[in-house]
C-alpha positions in Angstrom: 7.8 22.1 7.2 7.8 20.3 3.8 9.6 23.1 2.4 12.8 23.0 5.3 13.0 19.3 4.8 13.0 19.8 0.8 15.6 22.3 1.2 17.2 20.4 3.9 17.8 16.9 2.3 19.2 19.2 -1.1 22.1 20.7 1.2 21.2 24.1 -0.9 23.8 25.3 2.2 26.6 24.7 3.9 25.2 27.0 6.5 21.8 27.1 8.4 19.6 30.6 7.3 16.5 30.5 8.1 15.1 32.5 4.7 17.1 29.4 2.4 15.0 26.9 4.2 11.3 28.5 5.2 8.8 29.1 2.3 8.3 33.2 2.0 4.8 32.8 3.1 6.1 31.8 6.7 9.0 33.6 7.1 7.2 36.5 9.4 6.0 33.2 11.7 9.7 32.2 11.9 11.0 35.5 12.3 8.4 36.4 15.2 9.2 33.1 17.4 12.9 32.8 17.7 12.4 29.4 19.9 11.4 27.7 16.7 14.1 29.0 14.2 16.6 28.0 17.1 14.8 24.2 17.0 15.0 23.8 13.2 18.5 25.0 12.9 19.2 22.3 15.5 17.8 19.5 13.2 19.6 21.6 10.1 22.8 20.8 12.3 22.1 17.5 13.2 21.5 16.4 10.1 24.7 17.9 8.1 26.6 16.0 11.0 25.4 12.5 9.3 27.2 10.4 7.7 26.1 10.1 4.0 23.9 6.3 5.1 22.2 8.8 8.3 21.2 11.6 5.9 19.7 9.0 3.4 18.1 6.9 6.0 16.8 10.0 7.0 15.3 11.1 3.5 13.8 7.8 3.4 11.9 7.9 6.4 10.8 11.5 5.9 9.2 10.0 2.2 7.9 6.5 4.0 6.6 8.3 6.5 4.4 10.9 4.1 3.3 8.1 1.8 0.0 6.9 3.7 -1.8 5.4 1.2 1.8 3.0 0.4 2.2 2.3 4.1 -1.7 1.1 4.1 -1.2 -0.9 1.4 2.2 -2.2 2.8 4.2 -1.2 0.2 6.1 0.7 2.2 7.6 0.4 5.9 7.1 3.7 7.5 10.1 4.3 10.1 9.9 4.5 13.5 11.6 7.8 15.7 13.7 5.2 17.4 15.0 3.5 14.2 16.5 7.1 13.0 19.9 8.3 13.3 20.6 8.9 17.7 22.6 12.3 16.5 18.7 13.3 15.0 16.4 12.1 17.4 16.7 14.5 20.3 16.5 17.6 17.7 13.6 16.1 16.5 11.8 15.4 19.2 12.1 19.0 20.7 10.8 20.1 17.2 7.9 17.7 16.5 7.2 16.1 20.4 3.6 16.6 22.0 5.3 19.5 23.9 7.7 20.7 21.1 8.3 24.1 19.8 6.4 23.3 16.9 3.3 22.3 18.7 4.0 25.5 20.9 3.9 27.5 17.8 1.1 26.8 16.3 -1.4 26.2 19.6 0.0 30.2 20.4 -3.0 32.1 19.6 -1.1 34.9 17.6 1.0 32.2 15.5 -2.1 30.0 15.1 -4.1 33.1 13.5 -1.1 33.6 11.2 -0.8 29.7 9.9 -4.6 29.8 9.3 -4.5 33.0 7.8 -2.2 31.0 5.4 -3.1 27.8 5.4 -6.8 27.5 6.7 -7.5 26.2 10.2 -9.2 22.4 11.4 -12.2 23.4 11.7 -12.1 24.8 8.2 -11.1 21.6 7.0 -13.5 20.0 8.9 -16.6 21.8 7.0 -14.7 21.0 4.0 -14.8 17.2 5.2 -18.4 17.1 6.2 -19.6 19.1 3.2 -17.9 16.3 0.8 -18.8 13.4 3.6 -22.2 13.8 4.3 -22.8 10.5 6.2 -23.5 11.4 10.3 -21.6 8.6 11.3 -17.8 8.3 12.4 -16.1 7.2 9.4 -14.0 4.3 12.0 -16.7 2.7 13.7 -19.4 3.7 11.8 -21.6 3.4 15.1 -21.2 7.4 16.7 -22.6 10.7 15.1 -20.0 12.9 13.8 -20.8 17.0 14.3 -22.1 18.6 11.1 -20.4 21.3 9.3 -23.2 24.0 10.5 -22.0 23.4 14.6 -19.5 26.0 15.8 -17.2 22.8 16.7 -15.5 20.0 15.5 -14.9 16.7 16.1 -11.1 16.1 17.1 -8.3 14.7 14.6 -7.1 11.3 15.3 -2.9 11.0 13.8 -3.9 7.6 12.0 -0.3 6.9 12.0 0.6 7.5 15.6 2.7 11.2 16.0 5.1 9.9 18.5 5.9 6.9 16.5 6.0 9.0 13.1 6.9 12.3 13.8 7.6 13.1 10.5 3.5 13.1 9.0 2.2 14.7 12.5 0.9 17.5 10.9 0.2 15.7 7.5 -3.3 16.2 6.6 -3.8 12.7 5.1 -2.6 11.2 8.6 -5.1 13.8 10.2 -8.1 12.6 10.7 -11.8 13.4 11.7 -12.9 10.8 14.6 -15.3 10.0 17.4 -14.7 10.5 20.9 -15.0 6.5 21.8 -12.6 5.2 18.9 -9.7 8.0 20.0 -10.0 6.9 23.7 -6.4 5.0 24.4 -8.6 1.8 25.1 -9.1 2.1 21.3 -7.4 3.1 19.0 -6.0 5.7 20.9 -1.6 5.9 20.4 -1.7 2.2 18.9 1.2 1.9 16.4 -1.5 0.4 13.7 0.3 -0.1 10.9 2.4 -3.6 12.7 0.5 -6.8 14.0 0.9 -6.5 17.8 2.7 -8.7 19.9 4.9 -9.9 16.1 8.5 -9.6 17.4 10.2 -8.6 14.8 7.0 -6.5 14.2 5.1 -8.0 11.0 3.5 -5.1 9.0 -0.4 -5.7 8.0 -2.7 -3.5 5.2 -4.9 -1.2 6.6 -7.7 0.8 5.4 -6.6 4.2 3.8 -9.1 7.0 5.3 -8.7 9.5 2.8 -8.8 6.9 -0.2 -11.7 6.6 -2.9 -10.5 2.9 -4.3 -13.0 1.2 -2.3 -16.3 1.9 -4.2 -17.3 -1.9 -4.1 -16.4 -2.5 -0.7 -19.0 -3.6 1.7 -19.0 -5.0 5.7 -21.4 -7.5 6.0 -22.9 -8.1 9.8 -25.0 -11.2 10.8 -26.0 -12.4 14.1 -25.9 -16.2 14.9 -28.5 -17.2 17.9 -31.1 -19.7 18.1 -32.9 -17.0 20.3 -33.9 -13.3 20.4 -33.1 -12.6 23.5 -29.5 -11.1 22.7 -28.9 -9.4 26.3 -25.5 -12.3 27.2 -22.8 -11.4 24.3 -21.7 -15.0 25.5 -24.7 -16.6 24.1 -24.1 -15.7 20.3 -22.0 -14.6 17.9 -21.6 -11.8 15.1 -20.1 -12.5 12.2 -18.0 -9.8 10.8 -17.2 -10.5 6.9 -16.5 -8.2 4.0 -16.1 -8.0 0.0 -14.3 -8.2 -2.2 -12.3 -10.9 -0.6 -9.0 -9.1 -1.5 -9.7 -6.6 1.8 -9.8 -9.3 4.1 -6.7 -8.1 6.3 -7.4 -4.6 5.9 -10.5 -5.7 7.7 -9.2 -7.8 10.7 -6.8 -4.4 11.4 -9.6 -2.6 11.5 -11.9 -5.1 13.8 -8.6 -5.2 16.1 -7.2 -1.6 15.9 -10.9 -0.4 17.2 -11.8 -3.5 19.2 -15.3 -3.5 16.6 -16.7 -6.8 17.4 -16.6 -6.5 21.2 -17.8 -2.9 20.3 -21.0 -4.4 18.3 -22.1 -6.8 20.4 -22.2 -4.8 23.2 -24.2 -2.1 21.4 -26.4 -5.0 20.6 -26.4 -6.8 23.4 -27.4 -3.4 25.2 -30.2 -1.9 22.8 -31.7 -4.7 21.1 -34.5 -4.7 23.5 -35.6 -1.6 22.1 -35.1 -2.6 18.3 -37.5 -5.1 18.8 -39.8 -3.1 20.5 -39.9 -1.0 17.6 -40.7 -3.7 15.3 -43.2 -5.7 17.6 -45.0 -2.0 17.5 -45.2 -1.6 14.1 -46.4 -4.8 13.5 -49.6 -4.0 15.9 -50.0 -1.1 13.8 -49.6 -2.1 10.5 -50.3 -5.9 10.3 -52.8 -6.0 12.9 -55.1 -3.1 12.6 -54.2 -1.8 9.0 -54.0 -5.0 7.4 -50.9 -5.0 5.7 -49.7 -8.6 4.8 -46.4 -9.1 6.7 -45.0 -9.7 3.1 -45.3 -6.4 2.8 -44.6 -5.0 6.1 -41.0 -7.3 6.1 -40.1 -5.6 3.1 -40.6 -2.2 5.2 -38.6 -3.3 8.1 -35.8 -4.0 6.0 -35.6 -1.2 3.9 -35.7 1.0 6.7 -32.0 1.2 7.3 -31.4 0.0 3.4 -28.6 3.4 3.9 -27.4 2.3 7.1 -24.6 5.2 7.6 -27.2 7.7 7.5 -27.7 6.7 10.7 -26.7 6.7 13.9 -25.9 2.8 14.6 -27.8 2.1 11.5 -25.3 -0.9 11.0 -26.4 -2.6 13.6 -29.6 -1.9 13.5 -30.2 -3.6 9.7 -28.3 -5.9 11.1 -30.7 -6.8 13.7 -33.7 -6.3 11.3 -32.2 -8.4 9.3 -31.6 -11.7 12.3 -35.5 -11.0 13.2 -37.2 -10.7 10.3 -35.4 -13.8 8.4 -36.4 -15.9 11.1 -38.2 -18.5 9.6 -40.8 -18.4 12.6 -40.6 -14.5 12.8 -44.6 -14.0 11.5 -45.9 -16.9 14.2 -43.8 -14.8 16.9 -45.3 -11.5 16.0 -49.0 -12.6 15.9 -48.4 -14.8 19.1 -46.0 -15.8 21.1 -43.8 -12.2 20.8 -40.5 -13.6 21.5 
């Protein structure tokens, strides 16, 4: 598709021809489903029909739209399908739209073999993805277990920029993402146009956390829990602070808490499995303390470097976080060896 658009926004002709528009490697796809060509030609029509501020509003959007890593850093205002051209829209939609011809194309199993022949397929991708990503957990929430790259499936792809807002970077692979079930439900993240502050009429545009990007090396999320007691089971009893660093990521990270509803997310996973989390640690501390010996300096040293890699584990976040709350109690050694919470 890169290759019509390029072609496209040059006017190399006056004249719609499929073979002046599709790169060779795809022109026996095109030529083999007719419904398609028809559906590009369309746009191809629409477009040349523009007035000279249409076809460069257009072009814009088209570029906006690609950039990811500019509109996550808000540097760039992708364009919404409504905000395009009217003449364009309808052409585009039938092209790019959840039951378009393109979609058609490439979910129809001889046309699908041929693209991936080509251009690899998802779940090709996705052992690429999990062989350079080795952590277990969803890169979103960091809570659920991805699949591994040895499983004959995959996880599905989550359009971080939503496909029927940005039609344009649908099938972008930095908009195509690797996700778990819970954070694509539509009580999630689901369709949410996540690059605008809901509710911001006119829309305000926010930073958000680039998926594919390596400039966060130094970044860390930093959990605590706030209670005067251990008995966690009422979310409505404490609190969980969410911070991070540097300080410059700040409203990447509110998007993120908001676009995936984290904190509620969190604190119900607490709230829900902290029982056994301290289970685990009043156990230990039988074993170890109590009939080995070991002086609970030594044993809360342990505890806490247990999940010292927390995304190599499945809610390993929250559980260091909870190791963490218990074993910096300042009463936490009097609890163990009596009165156990």
């Amino acid at each position: 598709m890169h290759n019509f658009f390029t072609q496209l926004f040059a006017e190399i002709s006056a004249a719609y021809n499929h073979p002046d528009f599709i790169h060779p490697d795809f022109q026996t796809i095109i030529d083999n489903h007719e419904a398609l060509n028809q559906k590009l030609e369309a746009v191809f029509t629409a477009y040349m029909a523009l007035a000279p501020a249409g076809k460069a509003q257009v072009q814009q959007a088209y570029s906006n739209n690609n950039n990811i890593e500019q509109v996550c850093n808000n540097t760039v205002r992708p364009v919404k399908f409504d905000e395009l051209p009217a003449g364009i829209q309808d052409p585009l939609k039938a092209l790019y739209g959840s039951k378009g011809t393109l979609y058609q194309m490439l979910t129809a199993k001889d046309n699908y073999e041929a693209v991936k022949n080509k251009c690899g397929s998802l779940k090709g991708h996705f052992e690429k993805f999990r062989g350079q990503n080795p952590i277990s957990v969803c890169p979103f929430c960091g809570m659920e277990n991805l699949m591994t790259e040895y499983e004959d499936g995959k996880n599905e792809y989550d359009h971080y920029l939503s496909k029927n807002d940005y039609p344009f970077c649908s099938i972008n692979f930095n908009n195509l993402t690797p996700i778990c079930d819970i954070c694509n439900k539509p009580g999630y993240k689901g369709q949410k146009d996540i690059p605008f502050q809901p509710n911001t009429n006119p829309q305000i545009q926010d930073e958000l956390y680039d998926p594919y990007s390596i400039a966060y090396p130094e970044h860390v999320i930093d959990l605590k829990i706030n209670s005067t007691s251990t008995d966690l089971k009422d979310v409505d009893d404490w609190t969980l602070s969410i911070d991070c660093t540097p300080i410059g990521n700040v409203r990447k990270k509110d998007r993120w808490l908001e676009i995936y509803k984290i904190e509620s997310r969190y604190k119900g996973k607490i709230a829900g499995d902290s029982y056994k989390w301290k289970d685990r640690i009043v156990s230990k501390y039988a074993l170890r303390c109590k009939r080995k010996g070991i002086p609970f300096a030594d044993f809360k040293e342990d505890i806490l470097d247990d999940f010292a890699t927390p995304l190599k584990w499945n809610n390993g976040i929250l559980m260091k976080c909870f190791d963490e709350f218990i074993m910096n109690d300042l009463n936490c050694e009097a609890n163990l060896s009596g009165t156990i919470f």
